[in-house]
LUMSELO-251948 format. One line per field, with one value per residue: residue number from 1; chain; z negated, x, y negated of N, C-alpha, C in turn. Coordinates in nm, 4 decimals. Example, Ala and Ser with C-alpha at 12.3 -4.5 7.8 and 13.67 -1.06 7.14 Angstrom:
2
i: (1; 2)
ch: (A; A)
n_z: (-0.7800; -0.7080)
n_x: (1.3190; 1.2850)
n_y: (0.5690; 0.2250)
ca_z: (-0.7800; -0.7140)
ca_x: (1.2300; 1.3670)
ca_y: (0.4500; 0.1060)
c_z: (-0.7800; -0.7870)
c_x: (1.3200; 1.2900)
c_y: (0.3300; -0.0030)
This chain:
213
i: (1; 2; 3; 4; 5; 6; 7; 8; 9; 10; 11; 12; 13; 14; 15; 16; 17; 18; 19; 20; 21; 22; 23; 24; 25; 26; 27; 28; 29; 30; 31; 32; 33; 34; 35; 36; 37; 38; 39; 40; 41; 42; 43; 44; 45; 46; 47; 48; 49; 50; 51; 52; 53; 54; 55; 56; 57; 58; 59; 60; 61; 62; 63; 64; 65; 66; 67; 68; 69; 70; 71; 72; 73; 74; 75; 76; 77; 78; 79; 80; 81; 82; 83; 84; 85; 86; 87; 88; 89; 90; 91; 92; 93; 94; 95; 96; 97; 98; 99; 100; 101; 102; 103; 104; 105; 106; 107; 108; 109; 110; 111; 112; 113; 114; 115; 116; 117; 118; 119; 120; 121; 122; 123; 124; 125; 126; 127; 128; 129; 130; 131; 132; 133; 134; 135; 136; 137; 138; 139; 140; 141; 142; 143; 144; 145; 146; 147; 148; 149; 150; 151; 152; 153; 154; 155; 156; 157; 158; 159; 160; 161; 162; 163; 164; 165; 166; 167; 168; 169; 170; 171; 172; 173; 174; 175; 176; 177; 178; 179; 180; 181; 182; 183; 184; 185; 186; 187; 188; 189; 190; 191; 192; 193; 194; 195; 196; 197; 198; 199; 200; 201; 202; 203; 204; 205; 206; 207; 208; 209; 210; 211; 212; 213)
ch: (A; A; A; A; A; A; A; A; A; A; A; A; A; A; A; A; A; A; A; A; A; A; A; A; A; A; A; A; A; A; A; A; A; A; A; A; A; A; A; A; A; A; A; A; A; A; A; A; A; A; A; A; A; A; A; A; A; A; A; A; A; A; A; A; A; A; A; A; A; A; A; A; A; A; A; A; A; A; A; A; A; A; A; A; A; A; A; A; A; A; A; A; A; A; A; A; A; A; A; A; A; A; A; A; A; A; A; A; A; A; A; A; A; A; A; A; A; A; A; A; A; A; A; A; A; A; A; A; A; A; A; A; A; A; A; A; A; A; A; A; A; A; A; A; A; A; A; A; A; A; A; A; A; A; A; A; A; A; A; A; A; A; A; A; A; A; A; A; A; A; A; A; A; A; A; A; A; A; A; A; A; A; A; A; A; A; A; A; A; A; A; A; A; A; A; A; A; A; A; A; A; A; A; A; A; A; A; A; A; A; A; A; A)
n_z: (2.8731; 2.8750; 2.7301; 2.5040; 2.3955; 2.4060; 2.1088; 1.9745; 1.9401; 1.8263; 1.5989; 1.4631; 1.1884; 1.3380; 1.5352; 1.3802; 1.1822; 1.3758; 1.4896; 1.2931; 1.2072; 1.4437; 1.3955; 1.1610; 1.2522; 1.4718; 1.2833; 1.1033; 1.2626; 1.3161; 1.0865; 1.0430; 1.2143; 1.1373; 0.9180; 0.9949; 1.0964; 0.8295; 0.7645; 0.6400; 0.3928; 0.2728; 0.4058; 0.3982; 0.1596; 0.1949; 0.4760; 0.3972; 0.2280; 0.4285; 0.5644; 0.4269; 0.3740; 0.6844; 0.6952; 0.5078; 0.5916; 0.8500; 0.6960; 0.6018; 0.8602; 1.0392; 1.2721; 1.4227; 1.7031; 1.5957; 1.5619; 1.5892; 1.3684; 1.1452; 1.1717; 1.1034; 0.8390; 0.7088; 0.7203; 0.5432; 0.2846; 0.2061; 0.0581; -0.2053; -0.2053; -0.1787; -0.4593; -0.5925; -0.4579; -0.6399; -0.8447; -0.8478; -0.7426; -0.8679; -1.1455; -1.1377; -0.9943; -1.1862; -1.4087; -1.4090; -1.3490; -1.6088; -1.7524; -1.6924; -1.6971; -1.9232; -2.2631; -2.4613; -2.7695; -2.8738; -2.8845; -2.7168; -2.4779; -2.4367; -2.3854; -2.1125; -1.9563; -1.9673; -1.8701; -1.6217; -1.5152; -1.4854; -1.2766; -1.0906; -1.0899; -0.9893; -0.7481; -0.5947; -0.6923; -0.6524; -0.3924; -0.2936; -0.4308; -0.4134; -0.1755; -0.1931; -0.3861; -0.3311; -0.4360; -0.7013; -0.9006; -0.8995; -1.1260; -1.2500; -1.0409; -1.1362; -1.3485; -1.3290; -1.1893; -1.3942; -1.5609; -1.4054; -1.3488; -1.5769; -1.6640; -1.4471; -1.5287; -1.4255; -1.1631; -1.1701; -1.2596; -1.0341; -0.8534; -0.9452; -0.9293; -0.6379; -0.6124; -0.6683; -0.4744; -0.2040; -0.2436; -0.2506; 0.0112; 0.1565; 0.1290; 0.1922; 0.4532; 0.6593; 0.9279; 0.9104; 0.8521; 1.0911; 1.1677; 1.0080; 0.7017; 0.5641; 0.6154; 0.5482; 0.2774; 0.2047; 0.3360; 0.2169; -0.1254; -0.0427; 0.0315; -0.1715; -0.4294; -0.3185; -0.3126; -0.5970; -0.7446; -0.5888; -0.4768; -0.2805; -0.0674; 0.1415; 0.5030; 0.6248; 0.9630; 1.0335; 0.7925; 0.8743; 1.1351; 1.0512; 0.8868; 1.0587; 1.2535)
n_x: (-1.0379; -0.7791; -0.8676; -0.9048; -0.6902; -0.5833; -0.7229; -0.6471; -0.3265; -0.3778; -0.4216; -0.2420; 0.0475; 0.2969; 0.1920; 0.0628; 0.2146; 0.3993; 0.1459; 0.1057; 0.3729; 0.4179; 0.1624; 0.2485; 0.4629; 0.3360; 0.1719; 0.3892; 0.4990; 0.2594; 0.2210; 0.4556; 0.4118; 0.1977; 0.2858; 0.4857; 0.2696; 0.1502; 0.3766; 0.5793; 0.5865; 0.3948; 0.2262; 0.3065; 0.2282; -0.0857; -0.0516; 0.0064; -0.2384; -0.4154; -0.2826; -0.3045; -0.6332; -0.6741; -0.5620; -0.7428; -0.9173; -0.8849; -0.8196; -1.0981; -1.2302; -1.3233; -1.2078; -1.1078; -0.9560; -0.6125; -0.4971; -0.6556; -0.8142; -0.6533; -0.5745; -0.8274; -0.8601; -0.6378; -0.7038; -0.9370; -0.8379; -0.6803; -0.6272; -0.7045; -0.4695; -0.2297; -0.2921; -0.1897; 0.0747; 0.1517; 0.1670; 0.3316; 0.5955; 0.7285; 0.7100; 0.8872; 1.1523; 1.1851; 1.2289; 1.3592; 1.6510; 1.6441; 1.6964; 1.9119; 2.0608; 2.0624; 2.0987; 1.8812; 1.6621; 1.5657; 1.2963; 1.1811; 1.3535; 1.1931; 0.9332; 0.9843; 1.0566; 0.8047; 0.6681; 0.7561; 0.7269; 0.4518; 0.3770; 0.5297; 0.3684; 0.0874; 0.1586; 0.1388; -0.1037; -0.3046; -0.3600; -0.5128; -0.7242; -0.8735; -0.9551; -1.1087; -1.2571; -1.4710; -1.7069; -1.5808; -1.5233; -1.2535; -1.1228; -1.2119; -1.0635; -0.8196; -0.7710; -0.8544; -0.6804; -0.4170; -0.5788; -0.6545; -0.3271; -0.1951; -0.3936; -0.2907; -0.0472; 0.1174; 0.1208; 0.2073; 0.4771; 0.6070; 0.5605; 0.7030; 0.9755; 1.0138; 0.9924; 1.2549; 1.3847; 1.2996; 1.3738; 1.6439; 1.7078; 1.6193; 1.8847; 2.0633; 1.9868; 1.8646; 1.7774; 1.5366; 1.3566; 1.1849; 1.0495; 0.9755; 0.9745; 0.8049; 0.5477; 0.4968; 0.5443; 0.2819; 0.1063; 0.1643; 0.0890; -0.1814; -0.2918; -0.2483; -0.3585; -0.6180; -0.6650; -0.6521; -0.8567; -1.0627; -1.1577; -1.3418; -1.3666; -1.2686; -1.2100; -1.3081; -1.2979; -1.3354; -1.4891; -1.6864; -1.7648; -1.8338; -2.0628; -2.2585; -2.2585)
n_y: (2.5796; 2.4421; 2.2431; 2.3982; 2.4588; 2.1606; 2.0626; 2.2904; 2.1895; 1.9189; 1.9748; 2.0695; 2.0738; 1.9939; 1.7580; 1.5895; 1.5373; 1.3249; 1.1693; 1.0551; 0.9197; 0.7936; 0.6132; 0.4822; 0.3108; 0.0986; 0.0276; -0.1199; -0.2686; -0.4363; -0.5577; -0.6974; -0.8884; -1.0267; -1.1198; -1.2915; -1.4553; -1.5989; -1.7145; -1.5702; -1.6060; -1.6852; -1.5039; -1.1734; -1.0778; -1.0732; -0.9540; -0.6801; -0.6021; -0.6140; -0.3767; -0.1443; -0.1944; -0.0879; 0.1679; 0.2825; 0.2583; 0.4893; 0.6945; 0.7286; 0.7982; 0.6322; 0.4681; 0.1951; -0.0823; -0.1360; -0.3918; -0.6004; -0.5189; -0.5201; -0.7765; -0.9031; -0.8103; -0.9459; -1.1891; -1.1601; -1.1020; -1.3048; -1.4795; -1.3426; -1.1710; -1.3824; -1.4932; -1.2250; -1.2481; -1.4599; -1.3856; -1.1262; -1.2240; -1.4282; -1.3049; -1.0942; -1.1909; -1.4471; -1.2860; -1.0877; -1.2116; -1.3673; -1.1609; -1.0626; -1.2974; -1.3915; -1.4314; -1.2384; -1.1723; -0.8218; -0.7817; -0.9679; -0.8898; -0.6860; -0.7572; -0.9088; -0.6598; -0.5241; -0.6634; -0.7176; -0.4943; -0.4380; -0.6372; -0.4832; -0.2502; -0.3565; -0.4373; -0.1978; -0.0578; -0.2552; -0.3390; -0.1081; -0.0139; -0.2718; -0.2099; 0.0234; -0.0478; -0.2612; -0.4326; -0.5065; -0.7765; -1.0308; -1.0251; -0.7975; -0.6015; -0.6351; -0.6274; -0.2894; -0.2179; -0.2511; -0.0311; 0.1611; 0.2482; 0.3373; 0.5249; 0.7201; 0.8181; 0.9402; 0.9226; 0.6165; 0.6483; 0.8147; 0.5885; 0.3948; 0.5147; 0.5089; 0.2734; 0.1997; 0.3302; 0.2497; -0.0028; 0.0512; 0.1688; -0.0941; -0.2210; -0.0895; 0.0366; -0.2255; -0.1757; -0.0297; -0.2258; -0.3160; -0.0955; 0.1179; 0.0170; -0.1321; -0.0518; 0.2331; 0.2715; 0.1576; 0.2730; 0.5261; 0.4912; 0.3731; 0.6238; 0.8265; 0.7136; 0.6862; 0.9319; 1.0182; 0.8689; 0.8913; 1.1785; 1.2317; 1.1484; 1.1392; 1.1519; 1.4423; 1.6358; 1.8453; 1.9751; 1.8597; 1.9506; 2.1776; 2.1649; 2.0311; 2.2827)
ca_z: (2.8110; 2.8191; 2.6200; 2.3230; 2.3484; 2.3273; 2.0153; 1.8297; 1.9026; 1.7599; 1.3940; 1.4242; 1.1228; 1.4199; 1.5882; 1.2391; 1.1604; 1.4810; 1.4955; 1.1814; 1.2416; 1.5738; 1.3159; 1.0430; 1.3501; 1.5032; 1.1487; 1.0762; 1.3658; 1.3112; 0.9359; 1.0825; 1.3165; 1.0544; 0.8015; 1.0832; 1.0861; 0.7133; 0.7547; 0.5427; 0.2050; 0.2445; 0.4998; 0.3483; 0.0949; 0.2876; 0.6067; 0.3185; 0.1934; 0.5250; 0.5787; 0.2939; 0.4219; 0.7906; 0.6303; 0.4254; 0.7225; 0.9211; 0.6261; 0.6246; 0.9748; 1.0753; 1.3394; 1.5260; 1.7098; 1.4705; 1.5303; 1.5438; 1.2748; 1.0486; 1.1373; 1.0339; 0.6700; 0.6762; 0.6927; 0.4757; 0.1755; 0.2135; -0.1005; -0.3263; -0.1853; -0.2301; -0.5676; -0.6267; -0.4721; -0.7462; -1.0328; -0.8887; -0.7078; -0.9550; -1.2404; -1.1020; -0.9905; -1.2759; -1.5341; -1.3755; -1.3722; -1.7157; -1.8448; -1.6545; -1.6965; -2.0517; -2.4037; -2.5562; -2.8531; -2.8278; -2.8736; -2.5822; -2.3296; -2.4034; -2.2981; -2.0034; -1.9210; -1.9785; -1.7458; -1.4795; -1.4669; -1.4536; -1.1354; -0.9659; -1.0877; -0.9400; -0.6146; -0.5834; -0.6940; -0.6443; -0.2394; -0.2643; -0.5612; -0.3610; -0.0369; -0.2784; -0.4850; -0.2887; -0.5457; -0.8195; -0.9021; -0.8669; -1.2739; -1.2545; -0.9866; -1.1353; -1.4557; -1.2970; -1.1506; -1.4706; -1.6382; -1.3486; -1.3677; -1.7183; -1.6639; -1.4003; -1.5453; -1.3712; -1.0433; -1.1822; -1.2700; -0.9356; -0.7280; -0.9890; -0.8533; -0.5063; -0.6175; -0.6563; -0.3142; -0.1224; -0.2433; -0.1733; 0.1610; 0.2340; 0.1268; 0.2864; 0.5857; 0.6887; 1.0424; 0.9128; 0.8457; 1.1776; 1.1618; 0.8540; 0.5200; 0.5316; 0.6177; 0.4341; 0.0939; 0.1636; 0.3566; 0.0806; -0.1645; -0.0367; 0.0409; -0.3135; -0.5146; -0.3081; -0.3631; -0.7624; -0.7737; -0.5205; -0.3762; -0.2367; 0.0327; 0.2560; 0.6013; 0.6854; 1.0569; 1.0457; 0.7302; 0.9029; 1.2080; 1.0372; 0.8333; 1.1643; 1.3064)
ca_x: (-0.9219; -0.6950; -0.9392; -0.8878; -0.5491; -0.5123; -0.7599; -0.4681; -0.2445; -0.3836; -0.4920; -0.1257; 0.1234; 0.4053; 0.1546; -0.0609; 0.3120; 0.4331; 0.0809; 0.1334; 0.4942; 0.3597; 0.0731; 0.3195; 0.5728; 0.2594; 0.1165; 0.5174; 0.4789; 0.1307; 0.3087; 0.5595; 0.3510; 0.0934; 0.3410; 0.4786; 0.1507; 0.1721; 0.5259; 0.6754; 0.6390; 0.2352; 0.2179; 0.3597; 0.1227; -0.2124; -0.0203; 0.0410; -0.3467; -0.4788; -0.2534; -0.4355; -0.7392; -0.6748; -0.5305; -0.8419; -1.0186; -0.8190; -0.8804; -1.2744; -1.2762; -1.3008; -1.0366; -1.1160; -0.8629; -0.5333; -0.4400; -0.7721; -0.8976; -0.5587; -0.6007; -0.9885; -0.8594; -0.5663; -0.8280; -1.0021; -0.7656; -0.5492; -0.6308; -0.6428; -0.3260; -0.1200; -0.3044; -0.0731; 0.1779; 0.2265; 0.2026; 0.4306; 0.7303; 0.8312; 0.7430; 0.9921; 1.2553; 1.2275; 1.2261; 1.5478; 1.7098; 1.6145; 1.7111; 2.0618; 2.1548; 2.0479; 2.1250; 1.7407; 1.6560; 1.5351; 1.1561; 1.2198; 1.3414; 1.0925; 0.7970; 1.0258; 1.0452; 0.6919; 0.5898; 0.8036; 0.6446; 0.3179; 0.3832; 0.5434; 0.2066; 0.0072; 0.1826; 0.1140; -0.2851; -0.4169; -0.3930; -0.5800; -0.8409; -0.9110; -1.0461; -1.1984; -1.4128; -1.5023; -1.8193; -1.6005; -1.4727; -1.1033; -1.0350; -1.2444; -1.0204; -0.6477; -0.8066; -0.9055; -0.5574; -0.3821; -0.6214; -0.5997; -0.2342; -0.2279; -0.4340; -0.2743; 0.0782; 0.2449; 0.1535; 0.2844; 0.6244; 0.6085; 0.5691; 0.8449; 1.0651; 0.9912; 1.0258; 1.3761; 1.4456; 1.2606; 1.4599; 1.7961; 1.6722; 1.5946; 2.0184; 2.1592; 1.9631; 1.7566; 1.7052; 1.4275; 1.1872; 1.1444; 1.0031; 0.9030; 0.9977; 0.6676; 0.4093; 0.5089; 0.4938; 0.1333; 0.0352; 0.1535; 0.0090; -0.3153; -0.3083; -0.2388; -0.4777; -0.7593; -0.6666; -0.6535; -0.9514; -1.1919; -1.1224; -1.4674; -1.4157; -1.1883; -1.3134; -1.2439; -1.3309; -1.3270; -1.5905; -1.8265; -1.7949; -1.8953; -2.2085; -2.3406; -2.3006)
ca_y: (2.6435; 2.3648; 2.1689; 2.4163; 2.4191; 2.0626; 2.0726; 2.3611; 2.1386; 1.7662; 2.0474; 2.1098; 1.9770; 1.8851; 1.6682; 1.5249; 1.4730; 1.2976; 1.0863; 0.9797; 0.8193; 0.6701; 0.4811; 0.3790; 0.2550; 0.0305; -0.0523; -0.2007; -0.4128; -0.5725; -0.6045; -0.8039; -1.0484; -1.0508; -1.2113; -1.4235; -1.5733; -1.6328; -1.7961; -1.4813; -1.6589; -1.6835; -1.3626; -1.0596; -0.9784; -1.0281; -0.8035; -0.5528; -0.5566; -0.5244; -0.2459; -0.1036; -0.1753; -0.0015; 0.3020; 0.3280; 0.2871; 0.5543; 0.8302; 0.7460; 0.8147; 0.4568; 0.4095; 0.0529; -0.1257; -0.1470; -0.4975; -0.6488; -0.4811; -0.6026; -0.9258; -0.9494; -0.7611; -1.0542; -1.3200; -1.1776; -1.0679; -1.3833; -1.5535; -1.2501; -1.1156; -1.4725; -1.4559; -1.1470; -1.2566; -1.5808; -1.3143; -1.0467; -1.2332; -1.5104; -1.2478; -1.0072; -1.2595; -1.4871; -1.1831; -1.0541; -1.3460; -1.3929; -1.0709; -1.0330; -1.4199; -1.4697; -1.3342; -1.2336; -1.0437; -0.6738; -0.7970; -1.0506; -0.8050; -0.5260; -0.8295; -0.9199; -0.5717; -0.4724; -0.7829; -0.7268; -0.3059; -0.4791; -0.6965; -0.3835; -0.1779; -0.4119; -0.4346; -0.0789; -0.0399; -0.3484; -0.3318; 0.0312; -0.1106; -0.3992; -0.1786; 0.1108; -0.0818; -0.3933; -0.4734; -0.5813; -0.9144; -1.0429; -1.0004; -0.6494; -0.5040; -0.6606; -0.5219; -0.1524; -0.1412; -0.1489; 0.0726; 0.3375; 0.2873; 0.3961; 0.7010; 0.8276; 0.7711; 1.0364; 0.8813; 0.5469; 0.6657; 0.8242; 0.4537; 0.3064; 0.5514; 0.5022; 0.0989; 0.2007; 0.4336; 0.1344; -0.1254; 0.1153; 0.1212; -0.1764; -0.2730; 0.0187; -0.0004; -0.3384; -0.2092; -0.0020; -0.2973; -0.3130; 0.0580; 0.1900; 0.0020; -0.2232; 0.0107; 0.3457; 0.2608; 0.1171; 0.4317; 0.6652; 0.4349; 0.4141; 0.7469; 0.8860; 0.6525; 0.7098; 1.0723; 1.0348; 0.8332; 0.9040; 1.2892; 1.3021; 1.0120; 1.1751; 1.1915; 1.5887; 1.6837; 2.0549; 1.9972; 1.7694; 1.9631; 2.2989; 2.1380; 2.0647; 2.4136)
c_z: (2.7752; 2.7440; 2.4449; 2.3173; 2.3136; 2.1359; 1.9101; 1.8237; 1.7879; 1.5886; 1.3969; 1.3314; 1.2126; 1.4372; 1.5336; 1.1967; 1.2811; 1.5034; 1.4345; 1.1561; 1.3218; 1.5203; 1.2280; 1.1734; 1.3861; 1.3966; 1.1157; 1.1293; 1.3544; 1.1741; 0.9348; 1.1561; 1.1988; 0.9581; 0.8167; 1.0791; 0.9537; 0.6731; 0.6544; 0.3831; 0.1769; 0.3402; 0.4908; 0.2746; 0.1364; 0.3985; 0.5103; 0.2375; 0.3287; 0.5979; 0.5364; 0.3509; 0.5572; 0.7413; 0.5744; 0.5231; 0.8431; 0.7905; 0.5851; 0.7195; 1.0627; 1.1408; 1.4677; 1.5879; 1.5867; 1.4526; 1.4676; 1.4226; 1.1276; 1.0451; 1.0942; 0.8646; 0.6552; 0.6216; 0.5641; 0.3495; 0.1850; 0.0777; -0.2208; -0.3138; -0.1983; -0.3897; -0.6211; -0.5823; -0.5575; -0.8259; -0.9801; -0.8343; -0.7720; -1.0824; -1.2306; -1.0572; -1.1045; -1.3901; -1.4858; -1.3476; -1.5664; -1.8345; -1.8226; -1.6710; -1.8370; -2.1418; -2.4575; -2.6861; -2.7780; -2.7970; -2.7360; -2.4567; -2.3467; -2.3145; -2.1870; -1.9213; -1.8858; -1.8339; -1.6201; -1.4616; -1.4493; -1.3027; -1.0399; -0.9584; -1.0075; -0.7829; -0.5538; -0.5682; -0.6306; -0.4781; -0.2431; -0.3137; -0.4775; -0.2513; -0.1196; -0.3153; -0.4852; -0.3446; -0.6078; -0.7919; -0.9159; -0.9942; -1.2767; -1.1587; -1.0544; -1.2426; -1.4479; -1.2375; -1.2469; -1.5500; -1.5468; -1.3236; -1.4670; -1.7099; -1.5647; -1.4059; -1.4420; -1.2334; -1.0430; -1.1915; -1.1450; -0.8109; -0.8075; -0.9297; -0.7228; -0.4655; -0.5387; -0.4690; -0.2016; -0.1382; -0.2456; -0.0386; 0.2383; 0.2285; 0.2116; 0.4074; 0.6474; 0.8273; 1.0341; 0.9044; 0.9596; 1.2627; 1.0749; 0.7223; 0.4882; 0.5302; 0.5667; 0.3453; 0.0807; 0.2186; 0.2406; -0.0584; -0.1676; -0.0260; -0.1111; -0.4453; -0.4719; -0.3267; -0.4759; -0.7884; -0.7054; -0.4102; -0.2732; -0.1442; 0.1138; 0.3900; 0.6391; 0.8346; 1.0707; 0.9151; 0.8111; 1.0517; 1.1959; 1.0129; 0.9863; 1.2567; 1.1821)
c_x: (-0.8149; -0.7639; -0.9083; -0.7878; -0.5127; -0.6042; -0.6798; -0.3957; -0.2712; -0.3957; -0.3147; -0.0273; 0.1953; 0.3001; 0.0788; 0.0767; 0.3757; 0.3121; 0.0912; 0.2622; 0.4923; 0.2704; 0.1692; 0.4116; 0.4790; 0.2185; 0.2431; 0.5111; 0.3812; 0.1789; 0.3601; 0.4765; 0.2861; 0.1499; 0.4095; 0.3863; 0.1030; 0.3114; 0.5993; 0.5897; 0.4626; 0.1435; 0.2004; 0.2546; -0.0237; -0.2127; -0.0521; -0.1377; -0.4171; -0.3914; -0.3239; -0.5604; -0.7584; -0.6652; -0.6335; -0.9185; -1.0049; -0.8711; -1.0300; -1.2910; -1.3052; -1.1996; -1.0826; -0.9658; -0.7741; -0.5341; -0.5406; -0.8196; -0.7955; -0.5926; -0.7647; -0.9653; -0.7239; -0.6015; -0.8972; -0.9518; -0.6676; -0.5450; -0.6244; -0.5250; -0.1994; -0.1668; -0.1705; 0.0273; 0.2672; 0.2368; 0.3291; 0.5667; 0.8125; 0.8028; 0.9111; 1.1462; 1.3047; 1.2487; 1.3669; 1.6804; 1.7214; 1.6770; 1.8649; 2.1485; 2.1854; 2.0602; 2.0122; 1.7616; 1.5865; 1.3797; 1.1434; 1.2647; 1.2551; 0.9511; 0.8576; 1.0266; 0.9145; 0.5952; 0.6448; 0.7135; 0.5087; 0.2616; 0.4454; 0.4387; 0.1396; 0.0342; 0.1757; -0.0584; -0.3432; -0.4330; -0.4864; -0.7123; -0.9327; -0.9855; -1.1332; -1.3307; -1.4253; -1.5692; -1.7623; -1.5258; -1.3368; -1.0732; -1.0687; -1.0858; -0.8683; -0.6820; -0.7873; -0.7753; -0.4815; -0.4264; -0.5951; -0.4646; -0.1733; -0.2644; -0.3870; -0.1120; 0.1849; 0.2647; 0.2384; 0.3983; 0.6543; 0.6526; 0.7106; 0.9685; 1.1058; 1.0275; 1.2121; 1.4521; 1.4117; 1.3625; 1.6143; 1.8105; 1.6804; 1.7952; 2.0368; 2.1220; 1.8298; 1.7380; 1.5460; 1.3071; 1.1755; 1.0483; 0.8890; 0.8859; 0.8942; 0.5421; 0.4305; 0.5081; 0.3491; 0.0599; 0.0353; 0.0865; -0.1194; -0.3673; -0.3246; -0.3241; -0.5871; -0.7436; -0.7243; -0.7770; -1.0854; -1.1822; -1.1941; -1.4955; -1.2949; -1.2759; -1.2064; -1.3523; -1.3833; -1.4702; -1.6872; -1.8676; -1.8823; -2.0667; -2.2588; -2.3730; -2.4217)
c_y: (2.5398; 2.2405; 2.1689; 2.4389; 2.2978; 2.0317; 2.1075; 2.2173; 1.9917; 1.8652; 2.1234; 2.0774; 1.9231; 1.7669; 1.5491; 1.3978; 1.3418; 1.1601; 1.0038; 0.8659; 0.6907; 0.5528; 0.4016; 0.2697; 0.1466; -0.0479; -0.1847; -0.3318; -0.5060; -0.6318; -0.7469; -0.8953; -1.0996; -1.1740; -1.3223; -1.5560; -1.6641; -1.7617; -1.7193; -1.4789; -1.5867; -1.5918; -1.2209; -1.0089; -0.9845; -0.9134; -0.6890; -0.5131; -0.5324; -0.3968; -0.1419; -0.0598; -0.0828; 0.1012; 0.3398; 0.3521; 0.4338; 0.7202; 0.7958; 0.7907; 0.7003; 0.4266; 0.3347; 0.0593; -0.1991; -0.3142; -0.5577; -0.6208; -0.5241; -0.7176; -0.9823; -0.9165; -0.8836; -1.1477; -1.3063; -1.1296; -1.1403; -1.4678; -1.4499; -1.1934; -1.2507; -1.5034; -1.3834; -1.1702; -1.3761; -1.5273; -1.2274; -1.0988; -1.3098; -1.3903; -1.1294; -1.0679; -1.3374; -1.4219; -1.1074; -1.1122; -1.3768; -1.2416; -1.0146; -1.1745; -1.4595; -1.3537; -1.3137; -1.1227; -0.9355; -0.7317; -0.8794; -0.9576; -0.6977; -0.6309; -0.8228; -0.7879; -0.5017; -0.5654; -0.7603; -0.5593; -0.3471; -0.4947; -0.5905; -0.2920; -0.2283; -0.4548; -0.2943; -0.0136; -0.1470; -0.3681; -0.2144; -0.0405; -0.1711; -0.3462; -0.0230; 0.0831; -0.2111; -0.4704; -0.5571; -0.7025; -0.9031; -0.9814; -0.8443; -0.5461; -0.5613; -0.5635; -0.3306; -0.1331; -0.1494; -0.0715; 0.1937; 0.3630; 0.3436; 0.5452; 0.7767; 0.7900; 0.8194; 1.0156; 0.7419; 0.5109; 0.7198; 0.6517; 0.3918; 0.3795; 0.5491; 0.3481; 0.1301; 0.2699; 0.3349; 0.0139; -0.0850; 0.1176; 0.0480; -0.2624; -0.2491; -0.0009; -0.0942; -0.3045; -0.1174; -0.0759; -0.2962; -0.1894; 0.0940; 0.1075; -0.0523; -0.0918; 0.1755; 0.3644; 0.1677; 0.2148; 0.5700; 0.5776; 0.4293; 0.5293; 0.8231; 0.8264; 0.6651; 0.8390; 1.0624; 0.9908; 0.8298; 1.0154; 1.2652; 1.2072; 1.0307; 1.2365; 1.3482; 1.6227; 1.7763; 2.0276; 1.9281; 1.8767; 2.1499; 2.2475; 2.1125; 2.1716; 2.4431)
């Protein structure tokens, strides 16, 4: 009896909700060592693809040890993730710099503009991409993240807005990196692209546990 009570409770939203905080709160932290171990500069965006990668692992049904299992997707997404991070942090710094310091024509800031929405696209898909569809090659998957950012526009204008509420956040209040600000916009992230692009690879409990009745 108190078996299937604690069962209700874990299929409960409080407690789905509540688990879920407790992972992003832990995920934050391996974030943070992770990028430690990077020295920040050459840290950050490998922590942030094996975030990715756990989370993916966590909705397959795949739930290793967190740290361990970050730091093996660190190792091993450290060169394609400082890859991205030479396209998207000088594109986005030096393009805003460039577009608030300097006088351009109209044709000149629509590229600057168009380039910098690229490098925030791609800091968005290309961590999901990258643990989706492991097969393809580096140019295939930068490629496949802005084509599926394209087609699924309405989720794209979605993350640009979220660019913005993240980086209000992180002004207004910097004691959340220590929490949340790292590992919630790669949980809802991964979460919502493997939605859009691959429904049918969600591990569901309650279905697996009927087909075997």
């Amino acid at each position: 009896m108190e078996l299937d009570t604690f069962e209700r409770m874990q299929s409960s939203r409080l407690y789905r909700f509540f688990d879920l905080m407790y992972r992003l709160i832990l995920v934050n932290l391996c974030m943070i060592l992770l990028s430690l171990c990077g020295l920040v500069v050459f840290g950050l965006f490998p922590a942030i693809f094996a975030a990715a990668a756990y989370f993916n692992d966590t909705m397959e049904g795949r739930d290793g040890k967190m740290l361990s299992s970050m730091f093996r997707y660190f190792r091993k997404y450290f060169w394609i993730a400082n890859l991205q991070m030479l396209i998207t942090v000088p594109t986005i710094g030096i393009g805003l710099y460039v577009i608030y310091g300097r006088e351009l024509n109209t044709f000149a800031y629509l590229l600057l503009f168009c380039w910098i929405i690229i490098g925030m696209v791609l800091l968005w898909y290309l961590p999901a991409v990258n643990v989706l569809y492991p097969d393809f090659s580096l140019g295939k998957k930068f490629l496949f993240s802005l084509v599926a950012s394209c087609d699924r526009f309405l989720l794209t204008i979605l993350f640009l807005v979220l660019d913005l509420v993240w980086l209000y956040l992180t002004l207004l209040m910097p004691q959340l990196l220590m929490f949340l600000i790292f590992s919630t916009p790669v949980w809802f992230g991964t979460w919502r692209i493997k939605k859009a692009l691959r429904p049918d690879s969600f591990f569901d409990p309650e279905k697996e546990e009927a087909d075997h009745k």
